[in-house]
C-alpha positions in Angstrom: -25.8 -15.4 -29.6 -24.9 -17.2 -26.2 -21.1 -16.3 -27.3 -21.7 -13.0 -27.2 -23.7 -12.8 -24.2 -21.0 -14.7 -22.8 -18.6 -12.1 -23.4 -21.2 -9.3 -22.5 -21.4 -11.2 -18.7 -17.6 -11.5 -19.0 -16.9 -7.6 -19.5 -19.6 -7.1 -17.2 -17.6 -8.6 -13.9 -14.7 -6.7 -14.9 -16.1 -3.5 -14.9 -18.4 -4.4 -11.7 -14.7 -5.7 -10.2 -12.9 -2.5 -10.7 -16.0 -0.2 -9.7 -15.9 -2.2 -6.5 -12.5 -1.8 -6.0 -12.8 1.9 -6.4 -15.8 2.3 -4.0 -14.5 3.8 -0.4 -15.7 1.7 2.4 -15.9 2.8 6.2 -12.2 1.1 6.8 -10.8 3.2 3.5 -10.3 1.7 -0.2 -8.0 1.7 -3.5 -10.4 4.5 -3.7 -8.7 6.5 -1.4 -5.1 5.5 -1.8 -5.1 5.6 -5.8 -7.5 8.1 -7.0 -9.5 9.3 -4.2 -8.1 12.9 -5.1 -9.0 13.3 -8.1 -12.1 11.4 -8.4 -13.3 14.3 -5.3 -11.6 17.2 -7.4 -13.9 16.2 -10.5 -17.0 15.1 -8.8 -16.8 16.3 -5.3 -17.0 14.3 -2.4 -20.0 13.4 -2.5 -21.2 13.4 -5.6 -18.4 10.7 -6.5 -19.6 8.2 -3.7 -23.0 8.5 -5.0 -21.8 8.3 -8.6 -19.8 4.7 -8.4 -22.8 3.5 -5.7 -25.3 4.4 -8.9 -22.7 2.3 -11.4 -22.2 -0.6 -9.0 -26.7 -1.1 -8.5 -26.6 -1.1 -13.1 -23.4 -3.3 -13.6 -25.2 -5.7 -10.9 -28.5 -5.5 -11.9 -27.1 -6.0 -15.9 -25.3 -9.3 -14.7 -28.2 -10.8 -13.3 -30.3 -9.7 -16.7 -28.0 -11.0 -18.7 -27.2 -14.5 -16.5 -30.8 -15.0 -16.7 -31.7 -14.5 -20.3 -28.3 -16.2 -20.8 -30.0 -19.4 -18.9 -33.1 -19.1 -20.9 -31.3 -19.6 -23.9 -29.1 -22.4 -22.6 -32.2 -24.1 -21.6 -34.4 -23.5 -24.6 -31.7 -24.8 -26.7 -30.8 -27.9 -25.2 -32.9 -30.9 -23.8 -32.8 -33.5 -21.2 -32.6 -36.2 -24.2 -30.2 -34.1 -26.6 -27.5 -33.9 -23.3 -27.7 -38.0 -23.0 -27.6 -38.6 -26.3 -24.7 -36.4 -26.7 -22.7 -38.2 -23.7 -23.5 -41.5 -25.0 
């Protein structure tokens, strides 16, 4: 289970990495050097500013979901006297 909300948090900052990435800031971004064009052809202006602003709030609200229920099963499964015994 914490494996595979380990890779869940993992995928997560990828995708939260490249949304950022993509997101057109006052000084100019990837966004509009790569794929600026296109992304404003499909969506239009902006609609595609509000679109990756929308993704970027859920990818960053899912990583804190997931780090926190990820913690409360870390914690739940291990205790203060399991961890020293396990060093000993």
């Amino acid at each position: 289970m914490i494996t595979g909300l380990t890779i869940l948090i993992a995928i997560n900052c990828v995708l939260l990495m490249a949304v950022v990435l993509i997101q057109n800031p006052k000084g100019g971004g990837v966004d509009s050097n790569f794929g600026g064009a296109a992304a404003n052809q499909m969506f239009g202006a902006a609609k595609s500013t509000d679109f990756v602003e929308k993704i970027t709030w859920i990818l960053a609200a899912t990583l804190f979901v997931l780090c926190v229920i990820t913690a409360m099963l870390v914690s739940g499964n291990t205790t203060g006297s399991e961890v020293i015994q396990e060093l000993q």
